[in-house]
N, C-alpha and C positions, 0 to 999 in steps of 0.2 A: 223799743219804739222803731218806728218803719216808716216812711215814705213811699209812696208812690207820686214819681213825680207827674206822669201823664195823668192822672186822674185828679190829683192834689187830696188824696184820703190816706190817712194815719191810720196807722196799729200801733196801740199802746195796753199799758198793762196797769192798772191800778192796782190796789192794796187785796181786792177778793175779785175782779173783774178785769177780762181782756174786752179794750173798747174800739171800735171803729169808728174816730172819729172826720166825718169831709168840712167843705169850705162855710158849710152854714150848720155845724156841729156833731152832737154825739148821732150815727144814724145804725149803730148796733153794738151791743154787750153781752158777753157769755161770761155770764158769775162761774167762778173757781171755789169750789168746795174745800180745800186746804190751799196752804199756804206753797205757794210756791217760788224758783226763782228761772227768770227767762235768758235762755241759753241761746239761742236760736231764733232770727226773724227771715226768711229767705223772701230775697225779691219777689217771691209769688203771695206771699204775704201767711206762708205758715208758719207756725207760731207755735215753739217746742219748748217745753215746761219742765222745771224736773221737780215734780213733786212726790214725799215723799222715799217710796224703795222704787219707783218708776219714772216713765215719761210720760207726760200728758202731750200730744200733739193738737193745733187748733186750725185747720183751715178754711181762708176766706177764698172758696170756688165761685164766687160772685165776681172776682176780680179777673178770673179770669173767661169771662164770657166777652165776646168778641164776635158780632155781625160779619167784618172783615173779613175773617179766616174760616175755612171750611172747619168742621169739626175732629177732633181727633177721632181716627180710626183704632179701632181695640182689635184686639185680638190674642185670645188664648191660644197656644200650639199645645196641643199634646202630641207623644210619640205612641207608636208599635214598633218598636226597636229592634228587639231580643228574638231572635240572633241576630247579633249585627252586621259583624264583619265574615267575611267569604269563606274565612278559616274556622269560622265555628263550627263547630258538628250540628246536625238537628235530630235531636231525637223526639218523635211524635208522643210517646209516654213512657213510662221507665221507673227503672231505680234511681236516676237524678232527674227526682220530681221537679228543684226549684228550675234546673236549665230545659225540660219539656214541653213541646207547646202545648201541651192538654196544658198543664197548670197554668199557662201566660194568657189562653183565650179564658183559662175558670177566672183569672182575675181580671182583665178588661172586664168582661158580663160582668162582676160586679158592679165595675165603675160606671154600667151603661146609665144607670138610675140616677146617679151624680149629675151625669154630663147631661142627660135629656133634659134634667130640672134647674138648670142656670140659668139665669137669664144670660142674652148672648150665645153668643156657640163657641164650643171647643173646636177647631180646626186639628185636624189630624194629621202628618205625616209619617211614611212607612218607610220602612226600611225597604232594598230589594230583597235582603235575605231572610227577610220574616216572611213577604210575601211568597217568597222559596219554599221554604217551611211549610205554609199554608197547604202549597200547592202540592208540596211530597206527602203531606198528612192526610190529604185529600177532606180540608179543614172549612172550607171557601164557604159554608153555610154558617160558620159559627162565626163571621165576621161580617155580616151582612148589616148591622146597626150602624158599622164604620162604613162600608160603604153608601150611603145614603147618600150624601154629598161628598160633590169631590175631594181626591187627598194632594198630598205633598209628597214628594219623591224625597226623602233623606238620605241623602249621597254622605256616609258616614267613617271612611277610609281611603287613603292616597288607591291610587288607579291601577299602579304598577306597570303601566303599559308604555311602550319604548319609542311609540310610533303616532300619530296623528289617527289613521286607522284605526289602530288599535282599541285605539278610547274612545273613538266615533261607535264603532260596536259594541264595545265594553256596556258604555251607559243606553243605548238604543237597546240590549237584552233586558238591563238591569228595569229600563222602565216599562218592558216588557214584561217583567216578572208580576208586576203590579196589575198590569191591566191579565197577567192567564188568571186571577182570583178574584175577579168582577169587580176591578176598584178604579177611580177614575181619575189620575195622575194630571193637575191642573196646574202646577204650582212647584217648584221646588226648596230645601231646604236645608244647609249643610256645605260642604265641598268636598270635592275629591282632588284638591288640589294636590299636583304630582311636580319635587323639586329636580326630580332627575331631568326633567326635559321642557322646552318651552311650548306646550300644548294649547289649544284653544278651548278652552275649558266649557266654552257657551254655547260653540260651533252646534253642538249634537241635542245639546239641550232644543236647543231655538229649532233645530229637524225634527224634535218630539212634540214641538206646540206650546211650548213651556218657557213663559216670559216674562212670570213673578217670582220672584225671588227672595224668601224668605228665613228667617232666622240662622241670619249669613254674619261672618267675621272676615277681620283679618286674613284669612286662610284664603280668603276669596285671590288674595294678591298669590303669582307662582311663584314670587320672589321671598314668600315667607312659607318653610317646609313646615309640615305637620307637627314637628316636636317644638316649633318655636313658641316662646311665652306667650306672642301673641296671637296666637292661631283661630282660637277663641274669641278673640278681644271683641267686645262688638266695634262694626263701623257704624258713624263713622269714626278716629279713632281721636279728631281735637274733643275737647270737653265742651268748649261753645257751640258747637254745631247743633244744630235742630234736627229735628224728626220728620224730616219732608222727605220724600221719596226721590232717587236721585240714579241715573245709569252709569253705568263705569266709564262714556265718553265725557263725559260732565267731572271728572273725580283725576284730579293733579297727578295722584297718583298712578291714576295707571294712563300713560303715554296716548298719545295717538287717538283709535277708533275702534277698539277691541271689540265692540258688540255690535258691530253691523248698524250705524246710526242712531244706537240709543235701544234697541229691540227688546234688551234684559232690563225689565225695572228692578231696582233694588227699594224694599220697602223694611226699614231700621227697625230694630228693637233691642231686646235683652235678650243674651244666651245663657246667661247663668239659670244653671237651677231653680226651678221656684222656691224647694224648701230651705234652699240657703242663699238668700238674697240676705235673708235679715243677719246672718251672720259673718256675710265676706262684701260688704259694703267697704270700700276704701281700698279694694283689693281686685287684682287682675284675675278673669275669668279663670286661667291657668294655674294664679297662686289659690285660689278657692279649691279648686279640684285638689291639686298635690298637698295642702292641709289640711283636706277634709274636712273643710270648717263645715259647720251647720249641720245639724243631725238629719236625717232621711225622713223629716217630720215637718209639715207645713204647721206655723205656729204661730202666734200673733208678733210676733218680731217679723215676717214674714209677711204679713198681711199689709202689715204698719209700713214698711220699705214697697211693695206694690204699691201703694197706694200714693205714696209721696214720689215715686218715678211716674206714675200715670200721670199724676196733677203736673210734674214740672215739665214732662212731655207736651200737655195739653197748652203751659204756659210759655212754650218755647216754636207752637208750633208754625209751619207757615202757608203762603197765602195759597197754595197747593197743596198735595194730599200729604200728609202727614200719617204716623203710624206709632204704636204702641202693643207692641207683643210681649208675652213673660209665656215661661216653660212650665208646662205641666209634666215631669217626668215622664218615664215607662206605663203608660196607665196597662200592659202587662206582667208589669212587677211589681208595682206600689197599689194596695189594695185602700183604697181613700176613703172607703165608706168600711170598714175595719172597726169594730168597736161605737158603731153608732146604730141608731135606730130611724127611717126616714118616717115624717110625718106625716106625707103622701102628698104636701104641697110645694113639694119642692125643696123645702128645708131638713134639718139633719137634726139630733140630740145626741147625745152619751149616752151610752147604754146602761154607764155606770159612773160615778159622780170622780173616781179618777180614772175611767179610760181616756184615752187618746183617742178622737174622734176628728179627722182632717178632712171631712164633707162638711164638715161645721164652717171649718177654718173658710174651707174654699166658697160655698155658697158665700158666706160672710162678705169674701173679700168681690165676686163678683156682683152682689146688693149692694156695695158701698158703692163701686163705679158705677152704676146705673142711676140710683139716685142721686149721686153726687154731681157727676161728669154728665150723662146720658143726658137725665131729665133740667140740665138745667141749658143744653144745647151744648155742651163743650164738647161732648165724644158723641161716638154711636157707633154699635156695633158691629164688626162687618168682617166675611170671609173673603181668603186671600184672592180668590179666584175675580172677586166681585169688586175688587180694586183698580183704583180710574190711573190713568196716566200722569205725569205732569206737565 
């Protein structure tokens, strides 16, 4: 049983029925098909079952609609990664088919079908050394779906550069590299934070026009080097904090007026993996990574953890722009529509009654936020570029 004290409406669970009941009685019920027992009510009034070999999860999105507050802002990221860092080779096709970019652009065109049929949009950002890649392959026509709308700059490894200059040029080539393959760098994504020296990390960005700043951590800080645990970690990094959009002269941590009066918005989310949320819950972005929790497979444990971070994002958010992003892997190395057949509406099926089909998963998990969140005014969808201030 649950309270809400600002509204005075109960969640309780009877013998085959979870009931809502407010100040002049019962005013909703979801009968329970087995018997279950209730582990779980969170202040947003969801409501986790353990019946049976599973979890039943129950939530009341009603509770959290709010005139007050603008809606939550969604957003998918996916990446074009591979190759990432500066020291990788590029080989345009070859005897190592999985690291070539003929293979990475054959599996993106897979995914294009996926992503065009979501509700919402995938926002994309690139790597500079894929867009390298592109450019040495002379590839720039087989990535033309992705450029459509603008992308995101993924700054993916420390800078290495000794001097202020240095790095002022370093990332002016790097998003350079992105606009010589006809892509239109709106938005950035990542850090290249460098602990050898105290460098202005923003300076060159904000010389490229680039003043959103997305699916960013800890690493943001120069005081935390790339190998630290929390490098990763999403900001902001208390657990109570909210999902409002916020600049780093606003932020305790970092001293002073680093961003030239507020110029870099910081707009929050998740940098964990998407297919292993549902398995490294309760765990630091860092420790996910080095135990490999969660298999390379988007799964309904996966869907189920999206969907209760969107909802507590949407219940936490404030009277300014708020935001909610989750990670779409490599969509050049994860082939997502794999093992499915599309129905030409946008939806997916199994090709075969045990494949693994993860366009399933994903359309899924994108049709739950829309009906859920979207239609009922809590979220609404929206690219990073198209993002309001605070």
């Amino acid at each position: 049983m649950a309270l809400d004290p600002s509204s005075g409406f109960v969640t309780a669970r009877a013998a085959d029925a979870v009931l809502r009941l407010g100040p002049e009685g019962e005013t909703a019920r979801v009968a329970l098909s087995q018997p279950t027992d209730a582990l779980l009510v969170t202040p947003t009034h969801d409501l986790v079952l353990a019946g049976g070999a599973g979890l039943i999860v129950l939530s009341d999105e009603l509770s959290l609609v709010d005139d007050a507050r603008p809606p939550l802002q969604l957003i998918t990221i996916g990446f074009l990664e591979n190759p990432k860092n500066y020291a990788d080779p590029i080989y345009c096709d070859g005897p190592s088919l999985d690291e070539a970019l003929g293979h990475r652009l054959r599996t993106a065109r897979e995914n294009e079908a996926l992503v065009a049929g979501l509700p919402g949009v995938v926002a994309v950002a690139v790597t500079p050394r894929f867009a390298e890649a592109v450019l040495h392959c002379d590839q720039a026509d087989a990535i033309s779906f992705w450029a459509r709308d603008p992308v995101g700059v993924l700054l993916h490894q420390a800078s290495e550069c000794a001097d202020q200059a240095c790095y002022d040029d370093l990332v002016r080539q790097r998003v350079g590299r992105l606009r010589a393959v006809g892509l239109s760098p709106a938005w950035v994504a990542g850090s290249t934070g460098d602990d050898a020296v105290s460098l202005d990390l923003l300076k060159p960005l904000l010389a490229e026009g680039l003043t959103h700043q997305l699916f960013f951590a800890a690493g943001l800080d120069p005081a935390i080097p790339f190998e630290h645990p929390l490098f990763k970690q999403p900001w902001p990094l208390r657990p109570g904090d909210g999902p409002g959009a916020t600049t780093l002269d606003q932020l305790d941590e970092f001293p002073g007026d680093p961003d030239g009066g507020g110029a870099m918005t910081l707009y929050p989310g998740n940098t964990i993996r998407g297919f292993s949320l549902g398995a490294c819950v309760g765990l630091l972005a860092q420790e996910c990574i080095v135990l490999g929790a969660g298999a390379a497979v988007f799964d309904d444990d996966d869907a189920l953890a999206i969907a209760l971070l969107a909802r507590h994002a949407a219940a936490r958010r404030e009277p300014w722009v708020s935001t909610f992003t989750w990670h779409l892997p490599d969509l050049g190395t994860y082939d997502y529509t794999q093992g499915c057949v599309s129905q030409g509406d946008g939806t997916w099926e199994k090709l075969a009654e045990d494949a693994t089909c993860e366009a399933e998963v994903l359309t899924r998990i994108h049709w739950d936020l829309q009906q859920v969140l979207v239609e009922n005014g809590v979220a609404a969808w929206a690219r990073p570029e198209g993002l309001g201030g605070i």
